[in-house]
mmCIF file of the C-alpha atoms, coordinates in Angstrom:
data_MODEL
# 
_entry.id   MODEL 
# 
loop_
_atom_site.group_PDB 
_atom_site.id 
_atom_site.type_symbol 
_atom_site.label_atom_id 
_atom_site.label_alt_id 
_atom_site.label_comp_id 
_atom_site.label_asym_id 
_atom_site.label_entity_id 
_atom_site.label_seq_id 
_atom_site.pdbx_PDB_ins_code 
_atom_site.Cartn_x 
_atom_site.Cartn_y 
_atom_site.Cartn_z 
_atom_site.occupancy 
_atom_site.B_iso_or_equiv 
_atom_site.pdbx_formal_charge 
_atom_site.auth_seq_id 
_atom_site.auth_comp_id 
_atom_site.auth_asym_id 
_atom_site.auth_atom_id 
_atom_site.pdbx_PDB_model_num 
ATOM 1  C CA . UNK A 1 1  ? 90.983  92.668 139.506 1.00 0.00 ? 1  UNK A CA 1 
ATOM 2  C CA . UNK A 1 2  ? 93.092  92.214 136.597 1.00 0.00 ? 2  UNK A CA 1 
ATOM 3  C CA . UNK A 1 3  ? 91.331  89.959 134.025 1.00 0.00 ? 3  UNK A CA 1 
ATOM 4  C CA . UNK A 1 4  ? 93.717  86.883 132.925 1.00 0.00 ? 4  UNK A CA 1 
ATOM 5  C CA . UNK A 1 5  ? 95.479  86.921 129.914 1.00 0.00 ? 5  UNK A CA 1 
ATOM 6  C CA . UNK A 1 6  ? 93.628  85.063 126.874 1.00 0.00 ? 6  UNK A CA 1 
ATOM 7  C CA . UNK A 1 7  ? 96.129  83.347 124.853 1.00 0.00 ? 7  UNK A CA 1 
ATOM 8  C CA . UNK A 1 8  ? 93.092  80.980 122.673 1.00 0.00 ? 8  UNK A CA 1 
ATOM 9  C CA . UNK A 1 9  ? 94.148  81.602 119.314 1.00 0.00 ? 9  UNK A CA 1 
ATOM 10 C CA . UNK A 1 10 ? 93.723  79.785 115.920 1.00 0.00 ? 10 UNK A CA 1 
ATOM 11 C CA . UNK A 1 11 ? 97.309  80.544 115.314 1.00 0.00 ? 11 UNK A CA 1 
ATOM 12 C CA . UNK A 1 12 ? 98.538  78.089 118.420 1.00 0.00 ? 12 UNK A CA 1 
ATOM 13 C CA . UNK A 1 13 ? 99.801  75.496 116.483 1.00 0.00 ? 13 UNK A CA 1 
ATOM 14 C CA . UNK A 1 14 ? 100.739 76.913 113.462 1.00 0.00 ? 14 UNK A CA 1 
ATOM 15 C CA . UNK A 1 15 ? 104.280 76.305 112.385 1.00 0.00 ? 15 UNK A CA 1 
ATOM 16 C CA . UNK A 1 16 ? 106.786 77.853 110.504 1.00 0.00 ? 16 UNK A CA 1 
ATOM 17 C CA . UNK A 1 17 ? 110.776 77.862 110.149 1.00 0.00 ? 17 UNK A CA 1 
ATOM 18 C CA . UNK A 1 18 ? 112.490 80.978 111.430 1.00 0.00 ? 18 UNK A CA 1 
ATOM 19 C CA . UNK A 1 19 ? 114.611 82.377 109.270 1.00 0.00 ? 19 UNK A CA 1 
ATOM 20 C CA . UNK A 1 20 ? 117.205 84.516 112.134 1.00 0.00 ? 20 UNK A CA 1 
ATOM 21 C CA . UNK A 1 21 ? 118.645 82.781 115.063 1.00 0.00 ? 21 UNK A CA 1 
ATOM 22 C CA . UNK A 1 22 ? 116.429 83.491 118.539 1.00 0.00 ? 22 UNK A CA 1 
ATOM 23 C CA . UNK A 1 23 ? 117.445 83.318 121.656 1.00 0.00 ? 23 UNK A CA 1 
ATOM 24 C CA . UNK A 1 24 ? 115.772 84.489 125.115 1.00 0.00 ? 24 UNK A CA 1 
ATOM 25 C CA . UNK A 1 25 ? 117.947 87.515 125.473 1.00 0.00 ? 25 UNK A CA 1 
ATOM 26 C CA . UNK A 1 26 ? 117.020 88.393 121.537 1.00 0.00 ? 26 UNK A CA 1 
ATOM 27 C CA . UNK A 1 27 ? 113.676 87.846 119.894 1.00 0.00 ? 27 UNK A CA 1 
ATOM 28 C CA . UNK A 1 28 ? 113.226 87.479 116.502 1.00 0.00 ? 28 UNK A CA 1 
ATOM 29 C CA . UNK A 1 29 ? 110.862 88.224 113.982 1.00 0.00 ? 29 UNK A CA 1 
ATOM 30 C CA . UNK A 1 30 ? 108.527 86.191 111.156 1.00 0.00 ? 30 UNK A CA 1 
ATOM 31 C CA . UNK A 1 31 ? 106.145 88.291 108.259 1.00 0.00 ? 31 UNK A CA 1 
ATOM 32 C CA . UNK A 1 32 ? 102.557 86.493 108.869 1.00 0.00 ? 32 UNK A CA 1 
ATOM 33 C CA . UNK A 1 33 ? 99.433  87.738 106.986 1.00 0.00 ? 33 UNK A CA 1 
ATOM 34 C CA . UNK A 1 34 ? 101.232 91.096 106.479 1.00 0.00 ? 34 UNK A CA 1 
ATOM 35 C CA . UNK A 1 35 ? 102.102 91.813 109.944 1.00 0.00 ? 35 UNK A CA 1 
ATOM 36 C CA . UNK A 1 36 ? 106.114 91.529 111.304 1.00 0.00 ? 36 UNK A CA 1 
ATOM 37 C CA . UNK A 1 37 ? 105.593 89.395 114.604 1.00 0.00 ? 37 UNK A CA 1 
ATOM 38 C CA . UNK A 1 38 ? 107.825 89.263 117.378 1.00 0.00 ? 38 UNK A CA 1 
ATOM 39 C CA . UNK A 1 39 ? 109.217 85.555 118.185 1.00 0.00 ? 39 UNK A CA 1 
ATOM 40 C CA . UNK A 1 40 ? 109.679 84.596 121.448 1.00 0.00 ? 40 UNK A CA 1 
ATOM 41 C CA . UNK A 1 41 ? 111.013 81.293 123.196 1.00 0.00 ? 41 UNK A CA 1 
ATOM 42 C CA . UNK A 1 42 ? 108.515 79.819 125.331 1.00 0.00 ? 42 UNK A CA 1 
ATOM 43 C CA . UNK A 1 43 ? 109.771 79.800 129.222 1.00 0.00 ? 43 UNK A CA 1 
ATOM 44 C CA . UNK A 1 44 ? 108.550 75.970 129.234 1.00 0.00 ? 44 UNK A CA 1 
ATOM 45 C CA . UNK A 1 45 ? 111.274 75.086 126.258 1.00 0.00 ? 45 UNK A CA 1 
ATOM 46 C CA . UNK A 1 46 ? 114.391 74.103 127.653 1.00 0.00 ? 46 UNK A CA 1 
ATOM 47 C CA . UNK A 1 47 ? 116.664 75.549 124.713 1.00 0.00 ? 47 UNK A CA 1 
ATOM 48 C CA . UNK A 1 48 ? 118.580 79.145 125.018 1.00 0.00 ? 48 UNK A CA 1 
ATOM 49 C CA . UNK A 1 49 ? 118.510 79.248 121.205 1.00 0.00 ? 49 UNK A CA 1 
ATOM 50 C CA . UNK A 1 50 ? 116.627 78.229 118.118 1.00 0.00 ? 50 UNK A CA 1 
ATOM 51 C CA . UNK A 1 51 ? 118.833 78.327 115.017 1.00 0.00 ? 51 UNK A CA 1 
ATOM 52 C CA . UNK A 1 52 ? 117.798 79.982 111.732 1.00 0.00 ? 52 UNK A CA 1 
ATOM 53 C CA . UNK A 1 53 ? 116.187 77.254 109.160 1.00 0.00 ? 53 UNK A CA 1 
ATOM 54 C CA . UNK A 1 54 ? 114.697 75.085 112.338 1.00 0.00 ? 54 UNK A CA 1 
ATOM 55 C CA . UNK A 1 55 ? 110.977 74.622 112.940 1.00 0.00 ? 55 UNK A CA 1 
ATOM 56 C CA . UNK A 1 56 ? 109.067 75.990 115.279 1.00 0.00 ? 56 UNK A CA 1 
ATOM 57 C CA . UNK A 1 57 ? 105.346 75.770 116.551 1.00 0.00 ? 57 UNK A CA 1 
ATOM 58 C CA . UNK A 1 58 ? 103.695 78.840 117.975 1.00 0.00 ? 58 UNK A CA 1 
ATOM 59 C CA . UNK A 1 59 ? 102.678 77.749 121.684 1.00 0.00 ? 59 UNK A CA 1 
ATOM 60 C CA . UNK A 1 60 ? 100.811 81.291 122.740 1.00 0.00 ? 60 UNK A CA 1 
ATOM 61 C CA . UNK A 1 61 ? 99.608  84.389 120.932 1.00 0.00 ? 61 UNK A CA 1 
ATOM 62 C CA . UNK A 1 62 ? 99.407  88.002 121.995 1.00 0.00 ? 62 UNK A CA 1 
ATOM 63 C CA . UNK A 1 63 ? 98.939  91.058 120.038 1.00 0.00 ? 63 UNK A CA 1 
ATOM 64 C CA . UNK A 1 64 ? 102.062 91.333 117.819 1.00 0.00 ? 64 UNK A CA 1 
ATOM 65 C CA . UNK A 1 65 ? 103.808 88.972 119.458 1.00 0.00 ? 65 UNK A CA 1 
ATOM 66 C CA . UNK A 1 66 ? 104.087 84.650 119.157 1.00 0.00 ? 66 UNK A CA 1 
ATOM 67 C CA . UNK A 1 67 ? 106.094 82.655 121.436 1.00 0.00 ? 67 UNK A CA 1 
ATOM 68 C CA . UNK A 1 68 ? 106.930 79.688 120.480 1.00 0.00 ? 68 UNK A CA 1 
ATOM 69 C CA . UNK A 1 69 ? 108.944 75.856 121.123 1.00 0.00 ? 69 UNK A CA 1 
ATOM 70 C CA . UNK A 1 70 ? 110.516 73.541 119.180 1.00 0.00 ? 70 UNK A CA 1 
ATOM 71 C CA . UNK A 1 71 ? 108.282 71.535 116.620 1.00 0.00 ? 71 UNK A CA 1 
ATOM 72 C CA . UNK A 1 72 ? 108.760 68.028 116.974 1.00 0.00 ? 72 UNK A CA 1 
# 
């Protein structure tokens, strides 16, 4: 059995503005604590595309990798 995928994090939540456009088909990227992270869209946001300059807030964490909605 495949253990499930932990995703508890003290970086869900944290927000920052992207600075690239990101869309589902093309990830982006954000410089956090040294590291270059890959941005996803979460599957639960309904948007194709977040725009460079808008705010997001990181929704799930995996190794090298946030995905991430809309901040309100």
């Amino acid at each position: 059995r495949k253990p499930g995928k932990d995703n508890s994090s003290d970086l869900i939540g944290y927000e920052f503005v992207v600075t690239t456009d990101i869309t589902r088909s093309s990830p982006g990227t954000t410089n956090y604590s040294g590291i270059s992270w890959r941005v996803e869209i979460d599957k639960g946001e309904d948007v194709d595309t977040i725009l460079a300059g808008q705010r997001v807030i990181v929704t799930s964490v995996e190794v090298g990798k946030f995905t991430v909605r809309l901040s309100a």
